[in-house]
C-alpha positions in Angstrom: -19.5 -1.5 21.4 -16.8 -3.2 19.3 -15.2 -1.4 16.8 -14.1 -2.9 13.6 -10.8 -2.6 12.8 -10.5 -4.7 9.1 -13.4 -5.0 6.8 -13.0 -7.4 3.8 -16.0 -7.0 1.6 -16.2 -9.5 -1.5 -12.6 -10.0 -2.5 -11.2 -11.9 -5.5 -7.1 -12.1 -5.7 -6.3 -13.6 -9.5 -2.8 -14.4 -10.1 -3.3 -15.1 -14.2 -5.9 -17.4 -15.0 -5.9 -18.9 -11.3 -8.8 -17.1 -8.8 -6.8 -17.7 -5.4 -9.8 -15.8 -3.7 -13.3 -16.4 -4.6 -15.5 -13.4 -2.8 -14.2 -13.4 0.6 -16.2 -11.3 3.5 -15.2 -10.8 7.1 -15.2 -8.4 9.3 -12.1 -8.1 12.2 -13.4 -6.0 15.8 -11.1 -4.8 18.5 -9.8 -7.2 20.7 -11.1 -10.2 18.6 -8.9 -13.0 17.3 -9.9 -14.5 14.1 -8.4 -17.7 13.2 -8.3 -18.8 9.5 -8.0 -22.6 8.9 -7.9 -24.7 6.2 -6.1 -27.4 3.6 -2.6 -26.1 2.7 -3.6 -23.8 -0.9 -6.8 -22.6 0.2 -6.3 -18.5 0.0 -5.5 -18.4 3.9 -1.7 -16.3 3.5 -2.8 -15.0 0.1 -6.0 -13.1 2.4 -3.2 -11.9 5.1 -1.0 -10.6 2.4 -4.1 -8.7 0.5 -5.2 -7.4 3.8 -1.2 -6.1 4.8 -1.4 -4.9 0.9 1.4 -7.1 -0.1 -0.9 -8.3 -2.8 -3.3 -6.0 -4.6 -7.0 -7.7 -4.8 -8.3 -8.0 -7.9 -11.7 -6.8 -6.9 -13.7 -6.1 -3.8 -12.3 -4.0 -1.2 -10.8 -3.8 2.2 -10.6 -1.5 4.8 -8.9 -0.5 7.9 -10.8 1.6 10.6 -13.5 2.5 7.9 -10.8 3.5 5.3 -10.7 2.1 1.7 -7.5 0.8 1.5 -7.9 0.5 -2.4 -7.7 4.4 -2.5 -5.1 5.7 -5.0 -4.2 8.3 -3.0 -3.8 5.8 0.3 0.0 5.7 1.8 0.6 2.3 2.0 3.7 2.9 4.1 1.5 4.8 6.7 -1.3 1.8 6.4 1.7 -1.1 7.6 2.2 1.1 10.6 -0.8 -0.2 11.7 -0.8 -3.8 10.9 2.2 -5.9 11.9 2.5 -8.9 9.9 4.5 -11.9 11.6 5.7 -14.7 8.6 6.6 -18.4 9.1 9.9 -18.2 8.0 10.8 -15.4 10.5 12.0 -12.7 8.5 14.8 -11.2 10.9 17.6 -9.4 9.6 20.6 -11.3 10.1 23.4 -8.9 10.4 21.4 -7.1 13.5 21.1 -8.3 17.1 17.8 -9.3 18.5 17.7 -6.0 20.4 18.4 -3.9 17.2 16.2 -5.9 14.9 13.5 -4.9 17.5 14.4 -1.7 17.8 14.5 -0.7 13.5 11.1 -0.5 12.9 9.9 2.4 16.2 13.3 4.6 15.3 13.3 4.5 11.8 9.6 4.6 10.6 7.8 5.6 13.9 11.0 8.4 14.1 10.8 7.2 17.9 14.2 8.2 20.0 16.7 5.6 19.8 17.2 5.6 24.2 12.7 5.2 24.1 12.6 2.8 21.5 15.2 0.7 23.2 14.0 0.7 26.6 10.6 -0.7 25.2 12.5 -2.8 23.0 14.1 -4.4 26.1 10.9 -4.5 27.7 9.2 -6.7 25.2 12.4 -9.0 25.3 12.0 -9.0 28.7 7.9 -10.2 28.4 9.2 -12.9 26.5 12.3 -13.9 28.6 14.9 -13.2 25.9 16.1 -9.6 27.5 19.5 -11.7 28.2 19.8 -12.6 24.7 19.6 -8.7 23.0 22.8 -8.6 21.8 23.0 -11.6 20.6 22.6 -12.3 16.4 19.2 -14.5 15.6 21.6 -17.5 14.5 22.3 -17.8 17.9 18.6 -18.5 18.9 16.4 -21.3 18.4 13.6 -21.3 15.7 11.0 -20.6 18.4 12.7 -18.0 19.8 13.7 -16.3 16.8 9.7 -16.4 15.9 8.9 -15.1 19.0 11.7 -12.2 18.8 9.9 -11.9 15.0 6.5 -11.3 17.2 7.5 -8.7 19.4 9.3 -6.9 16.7 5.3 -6.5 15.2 5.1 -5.7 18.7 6.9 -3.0 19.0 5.4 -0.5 15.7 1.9 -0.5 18.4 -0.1 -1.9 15.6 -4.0 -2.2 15.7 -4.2 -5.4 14.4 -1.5 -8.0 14.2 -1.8 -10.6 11.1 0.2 -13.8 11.8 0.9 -16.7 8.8 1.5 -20.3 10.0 4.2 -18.9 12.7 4.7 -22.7 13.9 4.7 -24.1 11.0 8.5 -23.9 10.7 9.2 -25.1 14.0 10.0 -28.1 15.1 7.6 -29.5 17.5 8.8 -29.1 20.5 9.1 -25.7 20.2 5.6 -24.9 19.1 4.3 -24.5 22.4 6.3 -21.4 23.4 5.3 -19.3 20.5 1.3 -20.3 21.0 2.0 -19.3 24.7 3.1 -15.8 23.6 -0.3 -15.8 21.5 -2.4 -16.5 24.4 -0.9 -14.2 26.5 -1.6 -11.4 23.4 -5.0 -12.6 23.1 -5.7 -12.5 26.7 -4.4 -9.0 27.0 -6.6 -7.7 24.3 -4.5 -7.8 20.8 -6.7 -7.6 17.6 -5.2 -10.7 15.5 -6.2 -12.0 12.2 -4.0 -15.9 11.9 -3.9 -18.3 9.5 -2.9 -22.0 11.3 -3.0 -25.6 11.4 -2.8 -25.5 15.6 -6.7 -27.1 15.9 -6.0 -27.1 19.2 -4.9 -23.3 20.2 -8.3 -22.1 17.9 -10.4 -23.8 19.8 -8.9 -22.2 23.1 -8.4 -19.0 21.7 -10.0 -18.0 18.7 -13.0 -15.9 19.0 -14.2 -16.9 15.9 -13.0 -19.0 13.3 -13.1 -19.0 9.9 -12.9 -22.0 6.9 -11.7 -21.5 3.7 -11.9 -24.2 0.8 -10.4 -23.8 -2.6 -10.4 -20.0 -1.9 -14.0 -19.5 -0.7 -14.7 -19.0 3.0 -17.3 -21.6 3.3 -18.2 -21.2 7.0 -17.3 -18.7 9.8 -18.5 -19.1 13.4 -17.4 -19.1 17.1 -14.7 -21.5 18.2 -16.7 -23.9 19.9 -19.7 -24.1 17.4 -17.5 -24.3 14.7 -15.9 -27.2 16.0 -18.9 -29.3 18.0 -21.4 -28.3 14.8 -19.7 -27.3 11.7 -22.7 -26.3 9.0 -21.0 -26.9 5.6 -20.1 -30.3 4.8 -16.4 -29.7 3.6 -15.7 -28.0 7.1 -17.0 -31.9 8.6 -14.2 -33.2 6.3 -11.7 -31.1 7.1 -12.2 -31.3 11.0 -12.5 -35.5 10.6 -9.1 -35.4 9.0 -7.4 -32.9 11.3 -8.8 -34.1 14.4 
């Protein structure tokens, strides 16, 4: 039996007189990958920061492994060492090499040994064929592979459940398809990943469910292929038309 790993029960997220989130529910199991889709201003990052608790909600709670993560008495720090959130813009600190940017998160929250953290760190660079370029400074990589560098850093912390937010979006085109191969590979392996996306494509492939959010509300949820060959709610039909 599945266990679930995020619980979102009846969220609202106001930022002043503006409901961002309108009673979002959904539930995240182990080794499921949830896509969240949806027109550009329609709650999906504002859901992935409330669930990393970058955001407080305004009401409704979430969860992790059963746990109220609206507790008072919660340690948030402790909490992000179990989700690893991936942004589009990348987020990599510039004045460290790929290898050490890798490595910061294991030695200096995890208190991992700096010769073990490294050895996975090279590891994961080596999964993603950029073990040659460690020592190098992200400036010197390419938008795709600083995203996927950005990835494997989440990587890294052993998180239960990876959130991702529009990681292509930044990229030029032809480099898309080299970070959604690193997702597959993930997915096929088992990782737990909540991701918001405009890839129609890769959710159909590799979603076990997706989800659709309009104006803040999430109007439909389903599996990937009824979702996308019978979509329920009419503003899901609409949204599909115009994306397909």
């Amino acid at each position: 039996m599945s266990t679930t790993v995020l619980s979102i029960e009846n969220i609202t997220k106001r930022f002043g007189d503006q409901e961002v989130l309108q009673g979002v529910s959904l539930e995240l199991h182990s080794n499921e990958v949830v896509a969240l889709i949806g027109h550009s201003g329609s709650g999906k990052s504002t859901l992935l920061r409330c669930a990393n608790l970058l955001e407080p909600v305004s009401s409704g709670t979430i969860s992790l492994f059963g746990q109220a993560l609206q507790d008072p008495n919660i340690d948030e720090d402790a909490v992000r060492r179990h989700i690893g959130m991936v942004f589009q813009s990348y987020n990599l600190f510039p004045h460290l090499s790929v290898l050490d940017n890798v490595m910061l998160g294991p030695v200096y929250s995890l208190k991992e040994p700096k010769d073990s953290a490294r050895q996975r760190a090279l590891e994961l660079l080596e999964r993603i064929g950029l073990a040659s370029r460690a020592e190098e400074f992200p400036d010197r990589l390419s938008g795709g592979q600083q995203q996927r560098v950005a990835i494997v850093r989440s990587l890294a912390m052993r998180p239960a459940l990876l959130l991702l937010d529009e990681v292509t979006s930044a990229l030029d085109p032809t480099l898309v398809g080299e970070v959604l191969d690193l997702l597959r590979e993930l997915a096929t392996a088992g990782t737990t990943m909540l991701i918001a996306t405009h890839e129609m494509g890769f959710c159909r492939e590799v979603a076990t469910r997706v989800a659709f959010l309009h104006q803040g509300r999430l109007l439909e949820i389903a599996p990937a292929k009824e979702l996308f060959e019978s979509p329920q709610h009419e503003e899901t039909k609409r949204f599909l038309e115009r994306v397909s």
